[in-house]
Backbone as XML, in Angstrom:
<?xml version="1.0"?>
<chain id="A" units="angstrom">
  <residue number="1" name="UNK">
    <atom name="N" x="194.559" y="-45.015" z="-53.326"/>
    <atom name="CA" x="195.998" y="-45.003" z="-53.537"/>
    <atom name="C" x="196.665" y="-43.882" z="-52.744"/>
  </residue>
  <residue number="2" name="UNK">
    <atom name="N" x="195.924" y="-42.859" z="-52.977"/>
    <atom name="CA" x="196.630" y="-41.540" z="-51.880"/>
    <atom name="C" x="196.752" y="-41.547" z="-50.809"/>
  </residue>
  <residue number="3" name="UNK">
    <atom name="N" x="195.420" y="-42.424" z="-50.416"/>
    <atom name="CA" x="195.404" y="-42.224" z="-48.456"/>
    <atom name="C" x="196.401" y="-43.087" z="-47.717"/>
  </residue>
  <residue number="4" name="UNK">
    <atom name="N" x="196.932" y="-43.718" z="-48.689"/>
    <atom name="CA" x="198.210" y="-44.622" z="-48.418"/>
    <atom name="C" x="199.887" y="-43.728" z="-47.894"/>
  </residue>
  <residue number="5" name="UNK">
    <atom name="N" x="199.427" y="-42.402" z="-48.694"/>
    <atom name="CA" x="200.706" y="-41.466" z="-48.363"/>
    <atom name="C" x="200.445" y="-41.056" z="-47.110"/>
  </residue>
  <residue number="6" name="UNK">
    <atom name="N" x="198.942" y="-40.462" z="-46.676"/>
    <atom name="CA" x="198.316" y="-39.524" z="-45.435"/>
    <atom name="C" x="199.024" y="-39.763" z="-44.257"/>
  </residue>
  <residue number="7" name="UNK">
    <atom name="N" x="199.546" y="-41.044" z="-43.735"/>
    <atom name="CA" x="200.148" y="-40.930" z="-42.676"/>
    <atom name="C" x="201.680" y="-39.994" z="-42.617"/>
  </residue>
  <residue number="8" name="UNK">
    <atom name="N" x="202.252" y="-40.334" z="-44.387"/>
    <atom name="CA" x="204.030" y="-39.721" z="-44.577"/>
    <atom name="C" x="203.068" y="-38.137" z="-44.036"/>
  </residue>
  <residue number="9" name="UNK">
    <atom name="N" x="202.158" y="-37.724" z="-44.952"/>
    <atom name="CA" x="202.278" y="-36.175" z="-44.579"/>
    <atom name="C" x="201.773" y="-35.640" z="-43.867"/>
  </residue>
  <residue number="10" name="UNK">
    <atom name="N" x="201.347" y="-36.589" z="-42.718"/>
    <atom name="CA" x="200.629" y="-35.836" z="-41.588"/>
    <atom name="C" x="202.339" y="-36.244" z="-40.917"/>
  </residue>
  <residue number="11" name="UNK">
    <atom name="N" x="203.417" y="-36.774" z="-40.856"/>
    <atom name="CA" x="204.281" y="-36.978" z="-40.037"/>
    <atom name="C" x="205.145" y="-35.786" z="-40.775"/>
  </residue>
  <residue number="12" name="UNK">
    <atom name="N" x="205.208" y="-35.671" z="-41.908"/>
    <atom name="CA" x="205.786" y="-34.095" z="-42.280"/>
    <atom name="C" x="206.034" y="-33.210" z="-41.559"/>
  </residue>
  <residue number="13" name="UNK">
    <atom name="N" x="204.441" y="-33.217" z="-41.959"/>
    <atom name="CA" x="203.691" y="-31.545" z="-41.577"/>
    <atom name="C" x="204.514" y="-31.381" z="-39.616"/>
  </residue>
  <residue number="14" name="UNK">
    <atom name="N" x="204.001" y="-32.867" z="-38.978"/>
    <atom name="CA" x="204.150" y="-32.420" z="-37.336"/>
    <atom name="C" x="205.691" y="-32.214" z="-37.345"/>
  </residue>
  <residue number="15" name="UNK">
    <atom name="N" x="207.033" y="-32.682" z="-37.760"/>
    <atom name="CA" x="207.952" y="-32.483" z="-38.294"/>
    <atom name="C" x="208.653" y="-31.315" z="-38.327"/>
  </residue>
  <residue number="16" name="UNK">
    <atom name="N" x="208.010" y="-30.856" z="-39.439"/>
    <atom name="CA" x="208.481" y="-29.413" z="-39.918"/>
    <atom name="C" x="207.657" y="-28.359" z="-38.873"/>
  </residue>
  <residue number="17" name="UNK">
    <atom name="N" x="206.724" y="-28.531" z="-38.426"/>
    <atom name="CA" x="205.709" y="-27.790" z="-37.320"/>
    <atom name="C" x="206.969" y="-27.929" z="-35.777"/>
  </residue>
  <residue number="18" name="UNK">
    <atom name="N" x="207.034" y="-28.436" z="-35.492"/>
    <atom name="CA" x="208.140" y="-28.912" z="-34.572"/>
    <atom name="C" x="209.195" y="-28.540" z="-34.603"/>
  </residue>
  <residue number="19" name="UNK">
    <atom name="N" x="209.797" y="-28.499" z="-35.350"/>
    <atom name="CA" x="211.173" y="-27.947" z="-36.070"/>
    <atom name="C" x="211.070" y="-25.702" z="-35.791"/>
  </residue>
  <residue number="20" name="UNK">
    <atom name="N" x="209.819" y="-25.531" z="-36.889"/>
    <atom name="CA" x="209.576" y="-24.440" z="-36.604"/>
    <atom name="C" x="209.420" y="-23.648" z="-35.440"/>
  </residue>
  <residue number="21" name="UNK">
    <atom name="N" x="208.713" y="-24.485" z="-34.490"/>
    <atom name="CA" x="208.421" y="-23.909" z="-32.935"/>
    <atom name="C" x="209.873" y="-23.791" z="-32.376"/>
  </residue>
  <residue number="22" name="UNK">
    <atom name="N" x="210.260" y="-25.093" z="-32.060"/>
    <atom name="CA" x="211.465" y="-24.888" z="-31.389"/>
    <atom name="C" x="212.845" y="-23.862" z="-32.044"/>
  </residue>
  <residue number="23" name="UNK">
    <atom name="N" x="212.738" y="-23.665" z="-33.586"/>
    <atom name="CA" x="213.566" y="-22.363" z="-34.004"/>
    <atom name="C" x="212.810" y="-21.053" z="-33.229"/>
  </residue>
  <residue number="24" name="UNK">
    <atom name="N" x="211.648" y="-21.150" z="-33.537"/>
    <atom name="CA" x="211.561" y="-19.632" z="-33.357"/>
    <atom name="C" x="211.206" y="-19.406" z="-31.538"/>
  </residue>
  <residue number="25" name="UNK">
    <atom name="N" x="210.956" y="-20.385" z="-30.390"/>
    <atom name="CA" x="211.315" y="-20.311" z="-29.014"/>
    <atom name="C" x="212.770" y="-19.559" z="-28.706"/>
  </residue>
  <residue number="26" name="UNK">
    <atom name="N" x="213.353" y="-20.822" z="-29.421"/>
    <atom name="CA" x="214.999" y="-20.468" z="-29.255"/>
    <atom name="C" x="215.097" y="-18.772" z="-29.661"/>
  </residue>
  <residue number="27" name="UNK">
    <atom name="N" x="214.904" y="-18.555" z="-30.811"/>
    <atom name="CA" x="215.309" y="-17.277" z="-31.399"/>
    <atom name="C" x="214.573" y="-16.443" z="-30.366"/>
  </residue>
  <residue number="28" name="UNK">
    <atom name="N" x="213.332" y="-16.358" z="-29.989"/>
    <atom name="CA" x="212.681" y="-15.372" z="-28.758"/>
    <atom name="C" x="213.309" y="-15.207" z="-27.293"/>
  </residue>
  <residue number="29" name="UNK">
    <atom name="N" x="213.896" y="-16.650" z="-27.194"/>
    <atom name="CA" x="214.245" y="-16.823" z="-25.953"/>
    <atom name="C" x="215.676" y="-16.653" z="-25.547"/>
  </residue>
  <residue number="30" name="UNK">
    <atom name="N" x="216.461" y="-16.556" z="-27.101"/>
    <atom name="CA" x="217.896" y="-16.973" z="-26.521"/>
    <atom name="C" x="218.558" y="-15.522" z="-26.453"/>
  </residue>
  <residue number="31" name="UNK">
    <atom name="N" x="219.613" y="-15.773" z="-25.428"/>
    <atom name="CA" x="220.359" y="-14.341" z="-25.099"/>
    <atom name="C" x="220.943" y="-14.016" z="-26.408"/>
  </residue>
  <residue number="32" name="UNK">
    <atom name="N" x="221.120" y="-12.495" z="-26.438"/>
    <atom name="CA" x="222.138" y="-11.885" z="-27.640"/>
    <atom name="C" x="223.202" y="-11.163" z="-26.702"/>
  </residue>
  <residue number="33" name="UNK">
    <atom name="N" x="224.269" y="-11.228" z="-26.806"/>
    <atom name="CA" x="225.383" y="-10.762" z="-26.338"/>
    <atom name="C" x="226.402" y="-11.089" z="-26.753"/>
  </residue>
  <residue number="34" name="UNK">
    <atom name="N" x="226.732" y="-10.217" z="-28.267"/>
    <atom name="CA" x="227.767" y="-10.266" z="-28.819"/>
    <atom name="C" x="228.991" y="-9.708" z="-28.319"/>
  </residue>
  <residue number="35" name="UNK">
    <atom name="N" x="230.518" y="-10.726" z="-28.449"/>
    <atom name="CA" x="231.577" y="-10.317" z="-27.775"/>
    <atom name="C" x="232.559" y="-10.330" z="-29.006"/>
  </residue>
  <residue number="36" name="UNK">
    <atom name="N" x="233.938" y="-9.712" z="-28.642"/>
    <atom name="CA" x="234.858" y="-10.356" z="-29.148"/>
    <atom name="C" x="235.356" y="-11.349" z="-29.397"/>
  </residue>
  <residue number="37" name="UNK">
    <atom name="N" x="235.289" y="-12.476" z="-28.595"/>
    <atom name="CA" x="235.659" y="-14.127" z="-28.652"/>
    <atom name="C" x="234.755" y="-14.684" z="-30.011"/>
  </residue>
  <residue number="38" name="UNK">
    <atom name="N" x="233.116" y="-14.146" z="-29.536"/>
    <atom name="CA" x="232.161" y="-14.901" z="-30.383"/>
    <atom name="C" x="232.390" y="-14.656" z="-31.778"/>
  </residue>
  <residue number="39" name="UNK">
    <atom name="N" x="233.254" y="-13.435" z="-32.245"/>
    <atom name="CA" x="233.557" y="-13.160" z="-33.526"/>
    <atom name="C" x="234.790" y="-13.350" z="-33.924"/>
  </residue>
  <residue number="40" name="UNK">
    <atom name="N" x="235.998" y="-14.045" z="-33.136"/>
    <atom name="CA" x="236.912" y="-13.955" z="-33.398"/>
    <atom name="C" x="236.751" y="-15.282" z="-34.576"/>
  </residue>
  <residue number="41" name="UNK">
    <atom name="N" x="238.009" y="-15.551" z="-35.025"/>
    <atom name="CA" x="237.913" y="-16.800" z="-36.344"/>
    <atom name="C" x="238.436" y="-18.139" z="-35.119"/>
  </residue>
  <residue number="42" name="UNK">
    <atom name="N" x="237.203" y="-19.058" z="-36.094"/>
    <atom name="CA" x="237.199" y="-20.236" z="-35.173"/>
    <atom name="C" x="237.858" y="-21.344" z="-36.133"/>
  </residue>
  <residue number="43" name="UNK">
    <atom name="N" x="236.633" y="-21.929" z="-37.084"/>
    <atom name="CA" x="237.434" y="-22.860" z="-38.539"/>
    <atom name="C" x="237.215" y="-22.008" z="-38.889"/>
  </residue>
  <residue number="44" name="UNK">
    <atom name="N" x="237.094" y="-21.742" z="-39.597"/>
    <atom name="CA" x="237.454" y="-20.930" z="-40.961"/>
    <atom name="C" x="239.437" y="-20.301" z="-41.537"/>
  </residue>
  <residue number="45" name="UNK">
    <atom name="N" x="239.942" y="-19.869" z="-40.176"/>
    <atom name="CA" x="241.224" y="-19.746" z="-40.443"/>
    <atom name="C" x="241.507" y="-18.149" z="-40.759"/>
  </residue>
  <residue number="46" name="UNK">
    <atom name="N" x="240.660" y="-17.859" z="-40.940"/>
    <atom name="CA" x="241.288" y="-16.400" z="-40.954"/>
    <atom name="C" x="239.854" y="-15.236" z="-40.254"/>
  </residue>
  <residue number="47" name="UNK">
    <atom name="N" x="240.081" y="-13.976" z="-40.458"/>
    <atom name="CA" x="238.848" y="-13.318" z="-39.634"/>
    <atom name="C" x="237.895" y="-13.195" z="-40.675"/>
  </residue>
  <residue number="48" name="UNK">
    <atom name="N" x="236.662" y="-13.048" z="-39.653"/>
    <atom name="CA" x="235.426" y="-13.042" z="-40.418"/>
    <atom name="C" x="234.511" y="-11.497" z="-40.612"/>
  </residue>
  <residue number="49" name="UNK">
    <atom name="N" x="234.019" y="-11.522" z="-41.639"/>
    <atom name="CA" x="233.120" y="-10.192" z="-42.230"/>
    <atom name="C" x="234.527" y="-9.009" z="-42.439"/>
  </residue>
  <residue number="50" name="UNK">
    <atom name="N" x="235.286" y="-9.669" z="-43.243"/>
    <atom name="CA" x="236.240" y="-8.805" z="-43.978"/>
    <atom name="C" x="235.970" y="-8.984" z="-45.325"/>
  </residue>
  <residue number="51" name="UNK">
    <atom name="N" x="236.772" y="-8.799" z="-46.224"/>
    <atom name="CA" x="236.640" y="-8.437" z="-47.701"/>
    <atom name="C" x="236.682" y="-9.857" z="-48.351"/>
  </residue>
  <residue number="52" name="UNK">
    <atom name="N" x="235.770" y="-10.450" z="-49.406"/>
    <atom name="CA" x="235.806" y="-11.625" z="-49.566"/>
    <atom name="C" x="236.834" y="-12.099" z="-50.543"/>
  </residue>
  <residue number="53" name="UNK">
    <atom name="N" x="237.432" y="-10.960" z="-51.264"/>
    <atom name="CA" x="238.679" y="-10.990" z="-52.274"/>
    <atom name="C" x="239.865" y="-11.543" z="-51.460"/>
  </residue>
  <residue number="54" name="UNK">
    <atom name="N" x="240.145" y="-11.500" z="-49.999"/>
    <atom name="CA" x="241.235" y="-10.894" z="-49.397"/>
    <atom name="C" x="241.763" y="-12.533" z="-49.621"/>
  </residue>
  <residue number="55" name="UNK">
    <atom name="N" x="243.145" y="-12.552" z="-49.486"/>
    <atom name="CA" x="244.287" y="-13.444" z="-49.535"/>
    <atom name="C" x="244.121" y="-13.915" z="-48.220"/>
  </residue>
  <residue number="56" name="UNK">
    <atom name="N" x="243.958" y="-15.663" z="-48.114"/>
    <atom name="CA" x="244.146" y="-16.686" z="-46.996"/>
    <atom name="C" x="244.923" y="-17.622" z="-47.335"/>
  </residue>
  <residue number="57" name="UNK">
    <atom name="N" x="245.329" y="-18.362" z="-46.253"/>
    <atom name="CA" x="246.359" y="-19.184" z="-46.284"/>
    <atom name="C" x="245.993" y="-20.634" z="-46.217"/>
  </residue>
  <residue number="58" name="UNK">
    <atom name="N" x="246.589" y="-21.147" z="-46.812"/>
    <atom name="CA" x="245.935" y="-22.005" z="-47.888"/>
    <atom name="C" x="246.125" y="-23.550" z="-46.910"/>
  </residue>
  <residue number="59" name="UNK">
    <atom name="N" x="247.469" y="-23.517" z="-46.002"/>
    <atom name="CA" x="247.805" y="-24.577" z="-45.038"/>
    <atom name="C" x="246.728" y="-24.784" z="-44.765"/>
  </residue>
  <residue number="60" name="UNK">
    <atom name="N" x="245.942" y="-24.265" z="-43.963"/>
    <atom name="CA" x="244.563" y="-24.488" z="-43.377"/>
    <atom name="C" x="243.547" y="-25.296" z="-43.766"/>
  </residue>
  <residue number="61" name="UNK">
    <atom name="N" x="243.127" y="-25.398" z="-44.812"/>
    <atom name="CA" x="242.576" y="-26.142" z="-45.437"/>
    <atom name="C" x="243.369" y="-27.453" z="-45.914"/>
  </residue>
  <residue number="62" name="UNK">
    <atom name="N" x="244.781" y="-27.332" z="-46.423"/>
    <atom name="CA" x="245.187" y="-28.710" z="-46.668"/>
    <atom name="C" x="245.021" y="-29.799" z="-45.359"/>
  </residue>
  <residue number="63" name="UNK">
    <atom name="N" x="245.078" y="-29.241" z="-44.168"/>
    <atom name="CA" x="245.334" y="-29.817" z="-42.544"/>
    <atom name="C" x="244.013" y="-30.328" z="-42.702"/>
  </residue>
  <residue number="64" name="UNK">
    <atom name="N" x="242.774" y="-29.669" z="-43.238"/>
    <atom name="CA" x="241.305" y="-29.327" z="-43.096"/>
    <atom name="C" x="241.386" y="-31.152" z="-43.779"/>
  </residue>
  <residue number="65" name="UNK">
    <atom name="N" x="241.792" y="-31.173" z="-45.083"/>
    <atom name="CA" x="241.371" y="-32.479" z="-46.270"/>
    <atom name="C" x="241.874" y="-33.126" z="-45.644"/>
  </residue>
  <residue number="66" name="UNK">
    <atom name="N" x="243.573" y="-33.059" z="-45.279"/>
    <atom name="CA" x="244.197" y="-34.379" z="-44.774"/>
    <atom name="C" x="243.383" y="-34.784" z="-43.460"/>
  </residue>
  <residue number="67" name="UNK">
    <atom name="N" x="242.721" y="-34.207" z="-42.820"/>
    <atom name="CA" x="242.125" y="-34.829" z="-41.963"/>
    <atom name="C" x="241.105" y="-35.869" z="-42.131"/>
  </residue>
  <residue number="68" name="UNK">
    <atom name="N" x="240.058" y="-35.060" z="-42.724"/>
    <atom name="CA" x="238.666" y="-35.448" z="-43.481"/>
    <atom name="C" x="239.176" y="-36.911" z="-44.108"/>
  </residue>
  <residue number="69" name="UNK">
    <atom name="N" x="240.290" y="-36.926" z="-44.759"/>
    <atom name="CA" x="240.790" y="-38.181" z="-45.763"/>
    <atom name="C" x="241.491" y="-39.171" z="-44.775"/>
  </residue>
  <residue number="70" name="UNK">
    <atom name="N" x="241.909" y="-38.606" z="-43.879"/>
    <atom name="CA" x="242.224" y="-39.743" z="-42.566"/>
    <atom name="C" x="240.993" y="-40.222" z="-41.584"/>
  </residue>
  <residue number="71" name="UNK">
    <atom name="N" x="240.073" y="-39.482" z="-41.537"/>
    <atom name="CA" x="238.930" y="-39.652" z="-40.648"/>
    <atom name="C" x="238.165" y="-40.809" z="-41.646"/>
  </residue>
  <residue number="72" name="UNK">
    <atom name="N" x="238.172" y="-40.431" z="-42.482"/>
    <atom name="CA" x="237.383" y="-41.038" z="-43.713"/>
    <atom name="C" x="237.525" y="-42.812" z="-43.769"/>
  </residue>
  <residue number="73" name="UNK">
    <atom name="N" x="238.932" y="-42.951" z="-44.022"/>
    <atom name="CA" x="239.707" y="-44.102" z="-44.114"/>
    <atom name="C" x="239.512" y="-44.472" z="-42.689"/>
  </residue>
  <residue number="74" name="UNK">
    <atom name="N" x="240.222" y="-44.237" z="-41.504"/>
    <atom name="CA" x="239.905" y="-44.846" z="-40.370"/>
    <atom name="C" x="238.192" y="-45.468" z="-40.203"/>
  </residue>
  <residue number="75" name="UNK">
    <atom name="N" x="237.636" y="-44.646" z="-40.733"/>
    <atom name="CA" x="235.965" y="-45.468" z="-40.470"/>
    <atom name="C" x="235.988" y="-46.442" z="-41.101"/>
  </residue>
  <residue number="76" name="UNK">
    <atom name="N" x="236.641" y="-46.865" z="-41.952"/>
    <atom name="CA" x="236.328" y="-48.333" z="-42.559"/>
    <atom name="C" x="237.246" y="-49.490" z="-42.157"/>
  </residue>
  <residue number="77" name="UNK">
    <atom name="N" x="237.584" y="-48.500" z="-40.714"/>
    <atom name="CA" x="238.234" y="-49.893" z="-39.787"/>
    <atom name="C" x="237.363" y="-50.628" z="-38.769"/>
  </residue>
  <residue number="78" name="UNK">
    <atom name="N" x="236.093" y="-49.641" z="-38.686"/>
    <atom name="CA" x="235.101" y="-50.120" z="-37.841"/>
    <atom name="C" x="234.118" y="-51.586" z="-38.185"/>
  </residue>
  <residue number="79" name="UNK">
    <atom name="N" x="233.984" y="-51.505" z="-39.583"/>
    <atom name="CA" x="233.103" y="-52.907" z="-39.517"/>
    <atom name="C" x="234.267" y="-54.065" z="-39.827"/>
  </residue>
  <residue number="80" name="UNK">
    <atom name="N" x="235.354" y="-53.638" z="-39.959"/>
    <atom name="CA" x="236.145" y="-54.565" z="-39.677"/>
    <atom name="C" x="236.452" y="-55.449" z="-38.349"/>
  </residue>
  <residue number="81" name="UNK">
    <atom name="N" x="236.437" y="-54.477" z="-38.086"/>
    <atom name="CA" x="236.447" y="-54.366" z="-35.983"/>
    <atom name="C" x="235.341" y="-55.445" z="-35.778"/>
  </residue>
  <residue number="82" name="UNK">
    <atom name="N" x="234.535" y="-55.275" z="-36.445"/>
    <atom name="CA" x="232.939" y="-55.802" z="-35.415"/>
    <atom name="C" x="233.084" y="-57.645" z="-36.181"/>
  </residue>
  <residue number="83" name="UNK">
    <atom name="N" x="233.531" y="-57.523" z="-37.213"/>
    <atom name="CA" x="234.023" y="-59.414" z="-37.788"/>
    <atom name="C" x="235.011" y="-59.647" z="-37.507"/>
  </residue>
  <residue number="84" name="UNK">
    <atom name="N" x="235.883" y="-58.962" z="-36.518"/>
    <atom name="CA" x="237.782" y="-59.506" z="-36.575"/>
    <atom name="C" x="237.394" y="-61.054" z="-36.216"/>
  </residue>
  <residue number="85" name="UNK">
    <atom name="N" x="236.666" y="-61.680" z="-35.145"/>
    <atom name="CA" x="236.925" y="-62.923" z="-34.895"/>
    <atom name="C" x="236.089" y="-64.316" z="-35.981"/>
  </residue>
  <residue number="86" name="UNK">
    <atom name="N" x="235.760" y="-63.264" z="-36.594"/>
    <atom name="CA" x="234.493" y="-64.631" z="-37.929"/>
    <atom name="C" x="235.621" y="-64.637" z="-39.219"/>
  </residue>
  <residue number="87" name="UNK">
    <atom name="N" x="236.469" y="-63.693" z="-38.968"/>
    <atom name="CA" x="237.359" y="-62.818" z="-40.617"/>
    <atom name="C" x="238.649" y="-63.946" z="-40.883"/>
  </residue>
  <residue number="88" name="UNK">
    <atom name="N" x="238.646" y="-64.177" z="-41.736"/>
    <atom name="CA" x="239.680" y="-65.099" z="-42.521"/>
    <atom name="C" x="240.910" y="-64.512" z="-42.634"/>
  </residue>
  <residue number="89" name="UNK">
    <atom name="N" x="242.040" y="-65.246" z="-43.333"/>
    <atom name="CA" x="242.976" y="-65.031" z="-43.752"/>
    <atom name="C" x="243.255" y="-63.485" z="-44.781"/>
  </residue>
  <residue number="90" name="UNK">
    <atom name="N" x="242.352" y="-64.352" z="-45.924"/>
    <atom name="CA" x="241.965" y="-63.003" z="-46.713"/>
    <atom name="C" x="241.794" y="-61.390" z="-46.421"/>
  </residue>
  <residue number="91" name="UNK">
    <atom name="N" x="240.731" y="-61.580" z="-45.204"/>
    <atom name="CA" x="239.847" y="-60.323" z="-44.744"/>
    <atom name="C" x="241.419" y="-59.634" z="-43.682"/>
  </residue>
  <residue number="92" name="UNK">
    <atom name="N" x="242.072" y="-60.489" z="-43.487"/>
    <atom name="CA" x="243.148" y="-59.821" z="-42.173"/>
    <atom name="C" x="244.229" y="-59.078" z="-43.548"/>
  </residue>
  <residue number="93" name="UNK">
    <atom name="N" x="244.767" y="-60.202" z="-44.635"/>
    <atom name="CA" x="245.376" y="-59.771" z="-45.466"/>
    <atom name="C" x="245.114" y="-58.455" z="-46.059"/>
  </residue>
  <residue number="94" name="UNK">
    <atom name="N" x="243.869" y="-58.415" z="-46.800"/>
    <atom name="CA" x="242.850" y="-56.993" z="-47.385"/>
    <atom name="C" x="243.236" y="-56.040" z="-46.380"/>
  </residue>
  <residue number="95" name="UNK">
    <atom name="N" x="242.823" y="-56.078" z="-45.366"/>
    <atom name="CA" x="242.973" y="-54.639" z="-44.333"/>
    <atom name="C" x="244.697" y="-54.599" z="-43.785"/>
  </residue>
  <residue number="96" name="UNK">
    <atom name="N" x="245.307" y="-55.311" z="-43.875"/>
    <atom name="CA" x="246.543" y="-54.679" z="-43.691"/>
    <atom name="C" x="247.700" y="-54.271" z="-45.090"/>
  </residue>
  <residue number="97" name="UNK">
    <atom name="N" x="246.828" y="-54.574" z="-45.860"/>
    <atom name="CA" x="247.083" y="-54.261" z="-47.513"/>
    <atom name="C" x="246.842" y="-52.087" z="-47.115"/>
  </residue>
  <residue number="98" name="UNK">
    <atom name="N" x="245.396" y="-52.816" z="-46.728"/>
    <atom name="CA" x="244.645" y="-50.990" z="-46.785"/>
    <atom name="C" x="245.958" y="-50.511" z="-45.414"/>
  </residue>
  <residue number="99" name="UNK">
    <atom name="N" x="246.255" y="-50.719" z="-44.747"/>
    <atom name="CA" x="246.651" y="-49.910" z="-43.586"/>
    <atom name="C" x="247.911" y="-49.807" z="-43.839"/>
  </residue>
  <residue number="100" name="UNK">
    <atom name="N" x="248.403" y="-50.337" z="-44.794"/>
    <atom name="CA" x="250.305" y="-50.626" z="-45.400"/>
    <atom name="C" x="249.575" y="-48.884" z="-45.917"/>
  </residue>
  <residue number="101" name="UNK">
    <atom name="N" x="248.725" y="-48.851" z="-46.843"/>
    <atom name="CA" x="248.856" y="-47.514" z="-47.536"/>
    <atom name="C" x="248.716" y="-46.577" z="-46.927"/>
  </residue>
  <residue number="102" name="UNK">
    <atom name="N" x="247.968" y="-47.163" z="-45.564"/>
    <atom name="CA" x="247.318" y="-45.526" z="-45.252"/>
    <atom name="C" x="248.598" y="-45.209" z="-44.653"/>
  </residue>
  <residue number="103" name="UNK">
    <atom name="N" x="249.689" y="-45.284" z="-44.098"/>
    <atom name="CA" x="250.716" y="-45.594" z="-43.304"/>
    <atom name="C" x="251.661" y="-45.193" z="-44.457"/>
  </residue>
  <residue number="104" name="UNK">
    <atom name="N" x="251.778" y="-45.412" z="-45.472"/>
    <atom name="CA" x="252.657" y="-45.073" z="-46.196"/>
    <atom name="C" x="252.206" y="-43.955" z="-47.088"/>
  </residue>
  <residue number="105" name="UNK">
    <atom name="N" x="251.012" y="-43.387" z="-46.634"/>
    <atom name="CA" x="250.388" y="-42.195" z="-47.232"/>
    <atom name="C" x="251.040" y="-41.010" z="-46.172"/>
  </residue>
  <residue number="106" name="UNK">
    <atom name="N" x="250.981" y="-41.309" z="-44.977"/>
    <atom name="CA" x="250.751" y="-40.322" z="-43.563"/>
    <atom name="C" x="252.551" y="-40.573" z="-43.720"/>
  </residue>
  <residue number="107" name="UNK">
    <atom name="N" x="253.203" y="-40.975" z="-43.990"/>
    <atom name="CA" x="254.503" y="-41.081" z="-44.009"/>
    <atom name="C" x="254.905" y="-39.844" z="-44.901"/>
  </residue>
  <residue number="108" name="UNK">
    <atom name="N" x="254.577" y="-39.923" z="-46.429"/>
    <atom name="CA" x="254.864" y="-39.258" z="-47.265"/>
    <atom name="C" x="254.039" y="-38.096" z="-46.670"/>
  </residue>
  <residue number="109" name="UNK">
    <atom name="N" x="253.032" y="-37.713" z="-46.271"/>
    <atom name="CA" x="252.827" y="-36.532" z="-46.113"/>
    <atom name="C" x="253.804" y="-35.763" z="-44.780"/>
  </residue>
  <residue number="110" name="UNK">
    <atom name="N" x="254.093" y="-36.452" z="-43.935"/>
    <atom name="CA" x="255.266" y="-36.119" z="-42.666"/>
    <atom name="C" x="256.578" y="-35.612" z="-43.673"/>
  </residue>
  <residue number="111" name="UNK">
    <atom name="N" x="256.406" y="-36.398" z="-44.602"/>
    <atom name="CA" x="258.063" y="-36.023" z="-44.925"/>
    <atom name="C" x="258.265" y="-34.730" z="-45.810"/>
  </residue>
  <residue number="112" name="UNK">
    <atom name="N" x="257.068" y="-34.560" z="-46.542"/>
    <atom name="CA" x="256.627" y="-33.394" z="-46.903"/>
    <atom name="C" x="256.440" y="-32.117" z="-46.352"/>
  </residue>
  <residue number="113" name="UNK">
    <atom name="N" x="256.172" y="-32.543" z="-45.250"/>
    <atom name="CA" x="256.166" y="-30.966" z="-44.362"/>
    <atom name="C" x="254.475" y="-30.647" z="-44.783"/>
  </residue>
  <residue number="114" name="UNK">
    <atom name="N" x="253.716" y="-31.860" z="-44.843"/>
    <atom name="CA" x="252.051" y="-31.005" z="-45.076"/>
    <atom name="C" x="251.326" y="-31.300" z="-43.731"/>
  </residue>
  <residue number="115" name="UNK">
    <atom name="N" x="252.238" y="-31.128" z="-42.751"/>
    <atom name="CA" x="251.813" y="-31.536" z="-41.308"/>
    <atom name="C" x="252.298" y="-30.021" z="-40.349"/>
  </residue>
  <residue number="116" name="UNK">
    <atom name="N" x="253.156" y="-29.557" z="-41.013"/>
    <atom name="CA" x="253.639" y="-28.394" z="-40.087"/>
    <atom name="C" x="252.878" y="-27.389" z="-39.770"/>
  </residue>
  <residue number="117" name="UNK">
    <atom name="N" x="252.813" y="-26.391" z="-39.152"/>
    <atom name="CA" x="252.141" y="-25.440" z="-39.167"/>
    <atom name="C" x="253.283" y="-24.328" z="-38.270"/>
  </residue>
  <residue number="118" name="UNK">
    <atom name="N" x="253.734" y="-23.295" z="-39.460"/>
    <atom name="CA" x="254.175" y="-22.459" z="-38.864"/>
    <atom name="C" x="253.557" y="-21.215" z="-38.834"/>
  </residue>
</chain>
């Protein structure tokens, strides 16, 4: 019954063995030359290795979700995409049901001002 697994953990083991080499090449091999740019704030939105109490601004992250929640929704236009010409009445109806909202979601958020960035 076990020797039935032997192949999963001999493909593990080479796996994680593999994984390991090429971290620790990289780490031997790769340049260190820390700059200003490399530490400046990239996502995150504000600077980094300051005080973790400190006050950030909060826009940043809403821009951060509304995205994620638009990226999100747009992907489930893709397997739509790939049946548009097999897809019925129904299936055209359903997705422009979904795209009335998403459209009237991205509306209300424009009018809101959760798009600005001053």
């Amino acid at each position: 019954m076990l020797e039935n697994y032997l192949p999963i953990l001999f493909f593990m083991i080479i796996g994680i063995a593999i994984g390991a080499v090429m971290s620790i090449i990289g780490f031997l091999l790769g340049t260190r030359r820390p700059n200003p740019e490399k530490d400046s704030p990239y996502e995150c939105g504000f600077e980094a290795f300051e005080d973790a109490r400190m006050k950030f601004d909060v826009r940043y992250y809403l821009v951060a979700i509304l995205f994620i929640i638009f990226d999100l929704e747009i992907a489930f236009l893709f397997p739509w995409a790939v049946i548009i010409k097999s897809a019925g009445l129904f299936e055209f109806i359903a997705m422009m049901i979904f795209l009335s909202i998403l459209v009237i979601g991205f509306i209300y958020e424009w009018k809101k001002g959760a798009l600005e960035w001053e």
